[in-house]
N, C-alpha and C positions, 0 to 999 in steps of 0.2 A: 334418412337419405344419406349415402355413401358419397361423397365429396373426393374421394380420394383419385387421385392422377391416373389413367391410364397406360399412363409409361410405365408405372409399377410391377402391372399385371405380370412382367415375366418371372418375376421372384412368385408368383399363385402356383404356376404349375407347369409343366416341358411343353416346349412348342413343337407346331408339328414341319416337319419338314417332307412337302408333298413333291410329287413329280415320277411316280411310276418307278420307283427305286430310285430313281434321282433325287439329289436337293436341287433341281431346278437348273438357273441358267448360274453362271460362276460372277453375276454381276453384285455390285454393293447392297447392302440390305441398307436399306433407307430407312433411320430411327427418326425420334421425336426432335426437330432442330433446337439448339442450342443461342437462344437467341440474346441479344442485349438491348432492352430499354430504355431511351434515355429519357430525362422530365418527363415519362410521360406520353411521347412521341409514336405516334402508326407511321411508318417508316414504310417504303418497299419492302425492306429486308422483312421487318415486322409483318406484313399482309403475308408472307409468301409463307409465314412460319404458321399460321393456326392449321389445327387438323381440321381435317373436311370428314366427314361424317354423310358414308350414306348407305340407304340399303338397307333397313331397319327392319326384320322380320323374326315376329311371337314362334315359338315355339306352338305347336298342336294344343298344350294341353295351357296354354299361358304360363308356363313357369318362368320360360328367358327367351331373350332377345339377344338375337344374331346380328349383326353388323360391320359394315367396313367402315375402318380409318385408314385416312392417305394423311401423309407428309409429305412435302417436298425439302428434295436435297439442292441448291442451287447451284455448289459446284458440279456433282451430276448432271445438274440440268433434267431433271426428270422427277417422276412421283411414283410414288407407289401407295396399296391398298392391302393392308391387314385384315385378317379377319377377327373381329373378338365380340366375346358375350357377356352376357350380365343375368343377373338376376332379372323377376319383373317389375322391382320394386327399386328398381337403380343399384340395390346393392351387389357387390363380387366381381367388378368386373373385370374380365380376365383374357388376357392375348391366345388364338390358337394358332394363327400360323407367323412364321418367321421365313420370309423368301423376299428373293429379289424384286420379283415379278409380280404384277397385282395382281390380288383375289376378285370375284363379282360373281354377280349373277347366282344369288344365296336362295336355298330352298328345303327344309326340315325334311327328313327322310321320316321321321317319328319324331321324338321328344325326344332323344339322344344326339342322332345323327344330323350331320347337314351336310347337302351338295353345293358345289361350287365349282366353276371358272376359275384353271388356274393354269399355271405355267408346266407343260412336260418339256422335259430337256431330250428326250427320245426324240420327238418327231418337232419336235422345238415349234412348238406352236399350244394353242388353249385347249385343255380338255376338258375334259369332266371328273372332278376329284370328290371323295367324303372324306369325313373327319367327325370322332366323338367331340361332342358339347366340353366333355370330362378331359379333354387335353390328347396329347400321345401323335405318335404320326399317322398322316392322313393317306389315303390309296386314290389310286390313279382307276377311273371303271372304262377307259374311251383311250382309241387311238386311231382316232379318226383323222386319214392322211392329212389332209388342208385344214385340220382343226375346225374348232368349234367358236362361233361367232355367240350363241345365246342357247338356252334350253330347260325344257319342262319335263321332268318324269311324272309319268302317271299316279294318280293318287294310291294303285295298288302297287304302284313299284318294279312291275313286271317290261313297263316299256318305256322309250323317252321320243319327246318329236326336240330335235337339234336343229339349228342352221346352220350350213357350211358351205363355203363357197365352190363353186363353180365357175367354168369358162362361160364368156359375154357372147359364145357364139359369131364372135366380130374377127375370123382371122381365115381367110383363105391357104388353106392350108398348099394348092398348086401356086398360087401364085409368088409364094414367100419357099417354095422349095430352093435348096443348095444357098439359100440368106439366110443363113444364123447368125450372121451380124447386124440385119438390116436392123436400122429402129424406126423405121416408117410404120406411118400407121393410115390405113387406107380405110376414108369414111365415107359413108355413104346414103348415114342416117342422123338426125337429131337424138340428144341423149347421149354422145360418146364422151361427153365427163359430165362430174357429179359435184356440186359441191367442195370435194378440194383431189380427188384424183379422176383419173383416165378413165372409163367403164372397161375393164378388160378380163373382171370378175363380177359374177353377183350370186347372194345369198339363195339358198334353197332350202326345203324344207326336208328332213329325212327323219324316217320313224324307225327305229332301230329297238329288237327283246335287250333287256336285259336278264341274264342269267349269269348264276354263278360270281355276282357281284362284277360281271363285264358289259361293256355294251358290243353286242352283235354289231355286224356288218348292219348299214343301216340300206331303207329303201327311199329313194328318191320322188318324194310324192307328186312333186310338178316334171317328173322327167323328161325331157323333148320338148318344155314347155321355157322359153326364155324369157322371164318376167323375175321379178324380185320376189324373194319373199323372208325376211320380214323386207319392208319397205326401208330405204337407203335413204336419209345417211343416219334420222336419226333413231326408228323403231328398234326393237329390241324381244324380249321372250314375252311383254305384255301381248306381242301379235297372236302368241300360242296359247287355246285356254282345252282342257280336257273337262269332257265329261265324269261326275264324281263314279259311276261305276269302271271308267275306264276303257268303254268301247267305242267311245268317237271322241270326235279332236276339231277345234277349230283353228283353222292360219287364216291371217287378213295375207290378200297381195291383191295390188294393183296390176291385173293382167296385161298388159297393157307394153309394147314398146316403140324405139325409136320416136319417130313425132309424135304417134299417136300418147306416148307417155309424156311427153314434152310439154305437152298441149291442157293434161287431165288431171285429176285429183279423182279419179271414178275407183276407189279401192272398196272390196269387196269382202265376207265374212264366206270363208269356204269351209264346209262341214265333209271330215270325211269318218267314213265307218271302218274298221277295224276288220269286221270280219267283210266287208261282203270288194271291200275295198272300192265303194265307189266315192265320188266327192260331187256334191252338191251345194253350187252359191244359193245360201240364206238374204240377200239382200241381192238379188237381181233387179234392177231396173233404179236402182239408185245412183246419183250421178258426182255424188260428192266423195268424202272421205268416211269411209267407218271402218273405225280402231275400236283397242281393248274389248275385247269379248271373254263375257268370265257367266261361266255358270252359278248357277244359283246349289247349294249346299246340298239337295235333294235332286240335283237336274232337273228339275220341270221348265226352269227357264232360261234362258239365255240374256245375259244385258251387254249394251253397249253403248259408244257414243257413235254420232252418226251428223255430219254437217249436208244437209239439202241441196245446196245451191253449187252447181259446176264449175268448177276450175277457181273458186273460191276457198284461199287456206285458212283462212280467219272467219267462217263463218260462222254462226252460233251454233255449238255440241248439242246438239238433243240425246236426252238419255233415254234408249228406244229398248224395251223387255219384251220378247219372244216368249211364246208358252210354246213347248218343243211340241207339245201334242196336235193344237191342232193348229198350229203357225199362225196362229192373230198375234197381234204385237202391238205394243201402246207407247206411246208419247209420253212420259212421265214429266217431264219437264215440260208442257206445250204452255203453258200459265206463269212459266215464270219466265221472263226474261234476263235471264243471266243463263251460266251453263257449268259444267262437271267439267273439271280438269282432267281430272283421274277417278276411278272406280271402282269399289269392293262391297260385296257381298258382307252385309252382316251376319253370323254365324246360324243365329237361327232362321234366314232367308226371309225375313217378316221385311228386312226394309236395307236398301244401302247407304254406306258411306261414300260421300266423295268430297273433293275441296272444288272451290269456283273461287275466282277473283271479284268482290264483292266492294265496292265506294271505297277500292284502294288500297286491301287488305287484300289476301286469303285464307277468310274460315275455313273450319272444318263443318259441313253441314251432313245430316242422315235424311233420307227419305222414306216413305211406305211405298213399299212395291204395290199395293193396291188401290191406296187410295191418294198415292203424288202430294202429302200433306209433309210438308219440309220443315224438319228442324234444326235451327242453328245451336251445335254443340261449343263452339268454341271460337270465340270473334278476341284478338286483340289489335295490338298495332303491329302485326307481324303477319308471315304468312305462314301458314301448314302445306306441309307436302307429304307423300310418301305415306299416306294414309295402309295402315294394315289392320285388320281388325283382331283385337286379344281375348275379348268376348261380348257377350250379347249386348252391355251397354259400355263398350270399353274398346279402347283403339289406340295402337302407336301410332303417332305422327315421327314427322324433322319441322323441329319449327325456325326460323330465323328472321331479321330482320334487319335492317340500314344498321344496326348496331354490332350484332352478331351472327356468326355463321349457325349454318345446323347444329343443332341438340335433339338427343334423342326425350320425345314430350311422351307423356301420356295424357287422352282426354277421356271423359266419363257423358253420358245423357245424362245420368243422373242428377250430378252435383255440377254439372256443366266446369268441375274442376280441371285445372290445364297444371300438369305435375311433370317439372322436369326430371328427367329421369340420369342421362349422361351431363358430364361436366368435363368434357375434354376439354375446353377452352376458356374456365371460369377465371383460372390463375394467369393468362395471359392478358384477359379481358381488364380484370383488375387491376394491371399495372397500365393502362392505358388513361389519357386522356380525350373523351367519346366527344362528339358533338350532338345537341339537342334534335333532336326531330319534330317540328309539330304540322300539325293537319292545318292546311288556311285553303278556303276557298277563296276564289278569283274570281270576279264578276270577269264574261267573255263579251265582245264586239256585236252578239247577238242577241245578249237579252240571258244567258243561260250565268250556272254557275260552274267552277271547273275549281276538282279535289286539285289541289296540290301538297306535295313536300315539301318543305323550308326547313333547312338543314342550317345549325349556327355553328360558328368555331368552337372547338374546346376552349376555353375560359373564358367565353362571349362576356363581354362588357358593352353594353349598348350604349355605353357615351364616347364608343369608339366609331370608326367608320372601316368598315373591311370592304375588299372586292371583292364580287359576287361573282356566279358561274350559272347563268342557265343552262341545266342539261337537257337534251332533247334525246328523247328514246328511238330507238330502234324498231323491228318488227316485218312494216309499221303499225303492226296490229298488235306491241307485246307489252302485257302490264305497266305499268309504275305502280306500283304494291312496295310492300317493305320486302325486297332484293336485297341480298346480300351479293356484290362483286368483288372478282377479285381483278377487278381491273378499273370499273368506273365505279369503282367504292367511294362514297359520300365521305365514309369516316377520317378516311385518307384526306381528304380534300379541306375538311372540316377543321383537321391538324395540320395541315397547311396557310390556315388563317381565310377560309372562303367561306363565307354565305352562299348556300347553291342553294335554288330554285327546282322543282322534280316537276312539272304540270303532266295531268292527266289529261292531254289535249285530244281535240277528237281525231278517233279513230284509234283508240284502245280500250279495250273488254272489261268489264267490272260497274260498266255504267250502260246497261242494256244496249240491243240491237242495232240501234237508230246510231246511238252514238259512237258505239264500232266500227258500221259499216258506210259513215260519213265518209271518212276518207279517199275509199274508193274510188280513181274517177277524179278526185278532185286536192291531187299532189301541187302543193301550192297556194289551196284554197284558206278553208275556216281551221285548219291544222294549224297554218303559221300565223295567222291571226289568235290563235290561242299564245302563241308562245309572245307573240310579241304584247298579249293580256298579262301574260307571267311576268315577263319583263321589266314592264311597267311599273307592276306593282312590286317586284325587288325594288327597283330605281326609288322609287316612291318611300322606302323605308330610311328611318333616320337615320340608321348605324349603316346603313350600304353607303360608299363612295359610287356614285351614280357614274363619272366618267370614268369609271376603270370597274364594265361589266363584260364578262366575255361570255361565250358559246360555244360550247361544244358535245358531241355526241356521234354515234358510229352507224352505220349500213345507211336505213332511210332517218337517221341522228344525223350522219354525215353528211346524209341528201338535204337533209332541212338547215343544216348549218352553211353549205353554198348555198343554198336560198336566200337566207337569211343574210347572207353577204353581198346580195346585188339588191337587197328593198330594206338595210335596216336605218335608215335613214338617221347615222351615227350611233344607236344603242349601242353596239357593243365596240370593243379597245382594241379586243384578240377573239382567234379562232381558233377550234380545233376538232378535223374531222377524221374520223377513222373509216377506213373501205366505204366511204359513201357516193353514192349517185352525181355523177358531175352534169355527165350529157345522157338526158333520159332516149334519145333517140340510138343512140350507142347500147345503153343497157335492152332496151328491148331485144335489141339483137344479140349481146354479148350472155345473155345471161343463161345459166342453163336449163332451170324451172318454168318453159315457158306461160301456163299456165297461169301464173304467178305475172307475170309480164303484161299477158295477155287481159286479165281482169282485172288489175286495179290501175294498169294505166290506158284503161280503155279503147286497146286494141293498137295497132301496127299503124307507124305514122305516117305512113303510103295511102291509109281511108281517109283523104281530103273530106269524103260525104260526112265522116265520124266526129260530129261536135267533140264528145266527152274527150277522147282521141287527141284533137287539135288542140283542144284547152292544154291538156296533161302536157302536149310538147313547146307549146307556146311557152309557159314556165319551166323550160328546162333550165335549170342553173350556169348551164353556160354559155345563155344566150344573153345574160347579167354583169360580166364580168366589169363593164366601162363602171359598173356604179361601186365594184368592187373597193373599201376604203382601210378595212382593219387588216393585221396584221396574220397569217393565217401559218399555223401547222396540219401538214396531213402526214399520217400514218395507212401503211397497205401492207398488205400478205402478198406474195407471189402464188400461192396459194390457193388464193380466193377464189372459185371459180364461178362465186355467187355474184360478186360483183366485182369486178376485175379489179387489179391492180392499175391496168392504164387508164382510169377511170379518175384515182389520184395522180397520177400522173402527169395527166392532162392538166390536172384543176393546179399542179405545182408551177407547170409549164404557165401555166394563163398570168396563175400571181407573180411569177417574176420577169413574164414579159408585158406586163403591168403596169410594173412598176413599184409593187410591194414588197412586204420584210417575208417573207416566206421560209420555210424549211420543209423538207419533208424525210420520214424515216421508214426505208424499207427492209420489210422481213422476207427473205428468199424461202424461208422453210415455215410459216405460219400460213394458217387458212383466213378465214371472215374474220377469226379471233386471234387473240395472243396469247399462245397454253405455254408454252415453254418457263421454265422458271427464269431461265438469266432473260431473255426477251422482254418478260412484264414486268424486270425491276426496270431493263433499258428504257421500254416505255413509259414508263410512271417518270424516269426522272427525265427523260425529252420533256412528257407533259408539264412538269413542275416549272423546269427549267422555262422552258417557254411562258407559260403564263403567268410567273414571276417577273420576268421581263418586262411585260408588257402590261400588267397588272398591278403590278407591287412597287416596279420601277420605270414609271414611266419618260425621267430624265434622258436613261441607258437607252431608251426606244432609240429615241431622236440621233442618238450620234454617229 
């Protein structure tokens, strides 16, 4: 096994320089940072330095794996993504392109060649580029005006279905005549932002020949039709799957606009034929979400994931297989309670791979496409992602964990062996001081028992006493599995001298249905009674300093951390909440998935009739504030258009017309999250800074 740096690879062999006879755009090429370690120390500067690692796909014949690594530059303020490959056995690995601009969206032409996502300096937007496995410069095959969002060429190679965007259809064109300065924007429907921008473009689908090593003018397959496709903000080319002869095509989209999109989760598998040009929804009368659709190696079948229940976004994935022939379709998953994250075809079509979040991990498990008999190939204390398969008992994963970022793994059925393959991050890894991870279950308020995380300091001495940090997740439907952040990173926190607490409280996936779909309905309920179960039992440990415990966590992390601030009847020291939920009566309205609004907080709090309803707004967190007593940071995006920035605002407003120590830190140019590089050291050291304070010092509190 090849250990040796990645950085190296440019002395292997010439890089390529793509972009349609251009070297792209004239900005910095982002290398490998040049970092400095001290005793030991996970620093901001340090988090922001590992390569990220993603994208991992075999070769046709499994010889090598293609791959992006990104760096980020901090003075830039930005990242970028390389493309490079390796043997399949981890040895050789070797850099192919050198640009400003990041690579994606990787796909093997044959065993030589690979397409990609990448920067043209022409039409200064992404296109569609190749490049040999064997080094050299890469060619530009698209110049597709508005560029290229994601895309699939056909297995023969003769055609490609691409997304690119399009007008939102939202702009009177008399009424805005001789205003070319106007910036008004006239609405008239729900749905006119997303996420973190405007709606005033959206994705389409277009099937364009390739010939002559170009892509043709492409065809517009939802034309006149103003609906997404793939789906906004976060879908991608998994929406696109081709049939292996190459005569039909499947796109998911949510047909669906204005309220009526606002309102729904009703997305659909649309089949269209090649020759005869007509398109046919495969799942008519379904009212939930189905994603990823990938045929089976021979076409006979079709699989996908499919959630039942409407306007529900966390509901349990059923893995549902189509026989193209005579359109029956099965439930492969109806026995097991848990569900497929992600999904591939095993080579010989006998059975697929997929990973699920499973008691707080994510294995990698295989199934029998006929007889739904499920095997676990690969359980640690980490998670798998990014599942590709290399052959009939063999598969690339990214594995990572609370310790480390992705690495490119290999697993087998066979020898149930788990082989790392990449080692971008081994030598940064090693100069660090890690903190312990262990699995502790927590007896809960109801009788049940609840996985947690318990994270210790780097050089843990338990005849010391450290401050602790319960973290509360997000979602509020999104794992606590082994995460790797690069933001609410354990390891960081860990090398800051904190005991953190991780609960797997309910209303998170990996512990069946029942306990998932708790939450719903009941924001305030047996969720925060789990946390204040976690809580307890940090306090209760002999090395925790009991009166210097804090809280914090972001979106409904956030939401649960104001909660937690009007009923913790003294637990915690300090707070800190990112874009979370202040006034649930506010976010119902503010938010822009209504959907998502409308089902887990039990509808619109004008339905006086609506128990579930009035529960949810009854425990709005800022109808709490009189009991409000710790000392609180919030952090927001201007951005956010998932959960507003005055949303922190409000909650900043409250604690220092209060009467509390407050601060708050606002980002003008970040969304939900904090992607920028100088921003997430800002924010890492606000967070340190702050809950040293008031954790570590709690003399400095008082004066």
């Amino acid at each position: 096994m090849n250990k040796t740096g990645l950085t190296m690879c440019a002395m292997l062999l010439p890089l390529a320089m793509t972009g349609c006879g251009s070297s792209g755009s004239d900005e910095k090429i982002i290398e490998k940072p040049d970092v400095k370690i001290e005793n030991g120390m996970l620093t901001p500067e340090v988090l922001e330095a590992f390569g990220r690692i993603s994208e991992a796909v075999p070769s046709p014949d499994g010889s090598k794996i293609a791959y992006t690594l990104a760096y980020e530059d901090i003075e830039e303020n930005r990242s970028n993504a390389e493309i490079y490959v390796m043997d399949a056995d981890g040895n050789n690995p070797r850099r192919l392109t050198k640009t400003p601009k990041s690579e994606s969206n990787l796909q093997w032409l044959d065993n030589d060649r690979l397409a990609y996502l990448g920067y043209d300096k022409k039409t200064q937007s992404s296109q569609i580029h190749t490049i040999s496995a064997g080094g050299g410069n890469g060619s530009c095959l698209s110049q597709v005006k508005d560029g290229i969002e994601c895309f699939k060429i056909s297995p023969d190679g003769k055609h490609v279905l691409y997304a690119s965007p399009i007008a939102a259809f939202d702009k009177d064109s008399t009424l805005f005549k001789g205003l070319d300065k106007a910036t008004g924007r006239v609405v008239d429907d729900l749905m006119y932002k997303h996420w973190d921008e405007w709606v005033t473009k959206i994705p389409h689908p277009f099937l364009a020949d390739i010939d002559g090593g170009k892509v043709k003018e492409g065809k517009d397959l939802m034309e006149g039709e103003p609906f997404e496709c793939p789906m906004r903000p976060f879908s991608g080319a998994e929406s696109f799957a081709w049939s292996p002869d190459s005569k039909t095509l499947i796109y998911v989209s949510r047909k669906l606009k204005g309220m009526d999109y606002a309102f729904s989760t009703n997305s659909n598998l649309y089949q269209y034929d090649l020759a005869t040009g007509k398109t046919v929804n495969l799942t008519e009368g379904e009212q939930g979400y189905n994603t990823n659709p990938a045929f089976s190696p021979d076409g006979s079948k079709l699989a996908w994931l499919s959630m039942e229940t409407a306007k529900y976004e966390s509901d349990k994935k059923r893995l549902l297989v189509r026989d193209m022939a005579s359109g029956q379709r099965k439930d492969l998953t109806s026995n097991w309670d848990y569900w497929p994250e992600e999904i591939q075809w095993a080579k010989n079509g006998a059975s697929i791979w997929f990973t699920a979040y499973y008691e707080g991990v994510a294995p990698v498990f295989k199934i029998d496409a006929n007889t739904a008999a499920i095997d676990t190939v690969a359980m640690e204390v980490a998670d798998f992602a990014g599942i590709a398969p290399l052959a009939d008992n063999a598969a690339v994963v990214l594995r990572h964990s609370m310790r480390s970022p992705n690495e490119i793994c290999l697993v087998r059925t066979d020898s149930k062996e788990v082989k790392q393959l990449s080692h971008v991050n081994d030598e940064l890894l090693a100069q660090l001081k890690l903190g312990e991870v262990r699995k502790v279950m927590v007896p809960t308020t109801d009788g049940k028992q609840m996985t947690c995380w318990e994270i210790l300091p780097a050089d843990f001495d338990p005849a010391k006493k450290y401050p602790a940090i319960l973290y509360c997740q997000g979602g509020p439907q999104q794992a606590v599995s082994q995460f790797w952040s690069y933001r609410w990173n354990f390891m960081i926190m860990a090398a800051n001298g904190y005991v953190v607490i991780a609960p797997n409280r309910r209303g998170l996936p990996g512990f069946g249905t029942e306990w998932n779909r708790q939450i719903s309905g009941d924001y305030g309920g047996q969720n925060m009674q789990d946390y204040f179960s976690a809580t307890d039992y940090i306090k209760s440990r002999s090395y925790v300093d009991a009166d210097h415990v804090g809280a914090i966590g972001a979106s409904y992390g956030g939401f649960s951390v104001y909660w937690l601030a009007g009923h913790n009847d003294g637990r915690y020291a300090a707070l800190v909440s990112h874009a979370g939920i202040f006034n649930i009566e506010a976010q119902y309205l503010e938010t822009e998935e209504m959907w998502f609004a409308d089902f887990d907080l039990g509808g619109p709090y004008w339905d006086e009739n609506n128990a579930v309803a009035q529960r949810t707004y009854a425990n709005s967190p800022h109808k709490f504030v009189n009991k409000w007593t710790a000392p609180m940071l919030i952090t927001v995006g201007e951005l956010d258009y998932r959960i507003l920035a005055s949303q922190g605002m409000m909650a900043f407003n409250a604690a220092k017309m209060h009467g509390l120590e407050a601060e708050m830190v606002v980002f003008p140019d970040e969304n939900h999250w904090v992607l920028k590089p100088q921003n997430a050291i800002l924010w890492q050291r606000c967070f340190f800074r702050f809950l040293d304070k008031y954790l570590k010092q709690p003399a400095a509190a008082k004066n």
